[in-house]
N, C-alpha and C positions, 0 to 999 in steps of 0.2 A: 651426451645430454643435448637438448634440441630443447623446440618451445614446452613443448611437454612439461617441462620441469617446472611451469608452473599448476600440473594438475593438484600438486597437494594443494596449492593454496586453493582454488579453485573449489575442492573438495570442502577444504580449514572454513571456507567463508559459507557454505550452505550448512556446515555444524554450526558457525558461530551463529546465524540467522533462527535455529530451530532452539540452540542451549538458551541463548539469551531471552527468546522469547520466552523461553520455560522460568530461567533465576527472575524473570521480570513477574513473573503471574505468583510465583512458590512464595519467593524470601519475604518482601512486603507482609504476605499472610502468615508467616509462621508465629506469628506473636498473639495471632487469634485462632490458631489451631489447636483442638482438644489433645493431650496425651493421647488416647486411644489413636485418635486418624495420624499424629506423629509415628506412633508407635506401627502402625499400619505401613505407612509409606517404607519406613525403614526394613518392614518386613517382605516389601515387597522387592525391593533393591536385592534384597540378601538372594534373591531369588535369581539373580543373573550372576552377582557374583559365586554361587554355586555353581552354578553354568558355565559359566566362563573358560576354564582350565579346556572344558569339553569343546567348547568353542576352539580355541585354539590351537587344540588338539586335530582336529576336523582340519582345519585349516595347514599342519602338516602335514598331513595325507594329502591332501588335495593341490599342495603346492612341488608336491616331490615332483609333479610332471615339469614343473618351468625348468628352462634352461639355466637361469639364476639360481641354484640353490642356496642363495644367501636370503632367500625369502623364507626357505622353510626353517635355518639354520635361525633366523630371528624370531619367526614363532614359536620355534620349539623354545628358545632362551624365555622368549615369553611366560608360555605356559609351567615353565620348568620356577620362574620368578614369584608368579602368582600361587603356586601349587599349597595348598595347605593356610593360604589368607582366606579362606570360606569359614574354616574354624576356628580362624581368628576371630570372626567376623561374629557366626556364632556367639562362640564363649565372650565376646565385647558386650555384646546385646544383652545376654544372660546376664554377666553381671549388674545390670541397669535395670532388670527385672522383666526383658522381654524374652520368650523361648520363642524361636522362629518356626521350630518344630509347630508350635501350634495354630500357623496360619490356615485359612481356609482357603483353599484356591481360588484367584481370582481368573475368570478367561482370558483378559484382554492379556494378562501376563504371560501366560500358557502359548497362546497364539504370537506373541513376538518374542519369546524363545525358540517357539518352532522355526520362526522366519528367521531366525539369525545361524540356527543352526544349518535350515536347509541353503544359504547363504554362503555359510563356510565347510558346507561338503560340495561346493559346486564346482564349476569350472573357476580352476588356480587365479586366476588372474580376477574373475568376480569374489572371489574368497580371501584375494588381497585387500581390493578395494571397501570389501564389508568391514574385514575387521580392522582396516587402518581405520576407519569409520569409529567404529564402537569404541576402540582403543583409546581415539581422539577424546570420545563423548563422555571417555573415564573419568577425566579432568575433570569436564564440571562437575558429573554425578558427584565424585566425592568431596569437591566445594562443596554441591548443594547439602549430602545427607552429612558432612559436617556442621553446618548451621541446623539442621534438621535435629541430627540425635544432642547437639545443645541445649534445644526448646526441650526436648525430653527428658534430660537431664534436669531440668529446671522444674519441668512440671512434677517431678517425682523426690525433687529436695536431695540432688546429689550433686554434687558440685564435679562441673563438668571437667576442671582440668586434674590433671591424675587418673580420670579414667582409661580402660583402655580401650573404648572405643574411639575417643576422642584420637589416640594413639593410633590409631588401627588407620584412620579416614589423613592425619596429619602424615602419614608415611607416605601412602601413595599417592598425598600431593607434595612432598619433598622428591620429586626428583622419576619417581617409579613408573607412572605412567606417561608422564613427559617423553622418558627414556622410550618411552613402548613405541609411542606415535612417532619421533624422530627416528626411529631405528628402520621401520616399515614405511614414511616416510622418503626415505632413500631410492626403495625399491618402487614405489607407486611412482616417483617422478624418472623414471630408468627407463630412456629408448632405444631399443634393442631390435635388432635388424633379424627377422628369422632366421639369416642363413648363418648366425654367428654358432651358435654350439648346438650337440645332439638335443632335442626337447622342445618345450612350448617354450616361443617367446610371451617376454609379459604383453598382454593385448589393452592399449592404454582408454578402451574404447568401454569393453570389459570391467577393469576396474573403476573406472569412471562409473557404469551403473549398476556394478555390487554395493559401491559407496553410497550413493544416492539411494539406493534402495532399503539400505541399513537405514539411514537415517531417516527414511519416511518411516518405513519400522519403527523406529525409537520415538518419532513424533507422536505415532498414533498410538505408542504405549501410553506416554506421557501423558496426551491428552485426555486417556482414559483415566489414568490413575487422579489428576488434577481434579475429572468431573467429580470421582468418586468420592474424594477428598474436601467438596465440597469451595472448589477454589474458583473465584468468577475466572471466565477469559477475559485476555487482555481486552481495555477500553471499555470492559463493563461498568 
């Protein structure tokens, strides 16, 4: 380890910079949100969480080239963690009275799937830095669509605790994604000299702007979904 080891923080502080702007513009407004556009946002979430598994799935392919295999050995743990929380996620919504099956496609969504996916098929070491990225961005999403599918909850006269989705969104802030981000974590701050074993070293240069690029990604998702949601920006 060398200075490097502070690129997660580095990375931690231009997520904290884009999440916080986001819970600052969202949470405020949820108490003057229609059900329907709740009901919306949450369906639009569902849409990466489906995604997801395939993300970092991509991302053990793409990482088998690093000389570290403890980067693919953590996304596969990953993926293998996550596997089968989509229908969770799902049947959670259902029960509350939302079918996610019946969304209509949104672009802006579409489009930063594509970028996360083309992201974590790329070069190992930018496929690190994206999904430590998104992995990180887990956290809040599931703080935010926990207050999110509460308001909805409420709008529809169900009482949100005993639900399972309230259950669904309370697990993988106990501890799950936490685990994700400090696990990959380790490996995005790992200075590794080429000539140490057969394979790519991690290139810290690399995941520095797979990360950054995730998260402009995720920005200009957000930002989309916010307009469409009817949410001012900030300082409006």
């Amino acid at each position: 380890m060398t200075g490097v080891a502070c690129l997660s923080r580095k990375i931690d502080e231009s997520n904290d910079m884009f999440t916080n702007g986001v819970k600052d513009r969202i949470l405020p407004a949820l108490p003057n949100l229609d059900a329907r556009t709740l009901e919306w946002l949450a369906m639009e979430h569902y849409q990466f969480s489906s995604s997801n598994v395939g993300f970092l799935q991509s991302g053990v392919a793409s990482t088998a080239r690093l000389a570290e295999q403890g980067v693919t050995i953590e996304l596969r743990r990953n993926a293998d963690e996550e596997d089968g929380h989509a229908r969770m996620y799902r049947q959670a919504m259902l029960d509350i009275g939302t079918d996610v099956d019946q969304r209509v496609e949104f672009p802006p969504t579409t489009q930063f799937l594509a970028k996360v996916g083309e992201l974590a098929r790329s070069d190992p070491s930018r496929a690190l830095g994206a999904l430590y990225a998104t992995e990180t961005a887990a956290i809040f999403e599931h703080e935010t669509f926990f207050e999110i599918c509460k308001h909805l909850c409420r709008h529809r006269g169900i009482p949100y605790d005993g639900t399972r989705i309230k259950a669904f969104h309370a697990l993988h802030l106990d501890g799950v994604e936490q685990g994700h981000k400090d696990g990959l974590a380790a490996f995005v701050d790992l200075d590794e000299s080429p000539q140490t074993a057969e394979g790519l070293p991690i290139n810290q240069d690399a995941v520095e702007h797979g990360a950054l690029a995730a998260i402009k990604a995720m920005r200009t998702w957000w930002d989309a979904m916010l307009e469409r949601a009817g949410v001012a920006p900030a300082g409006a």
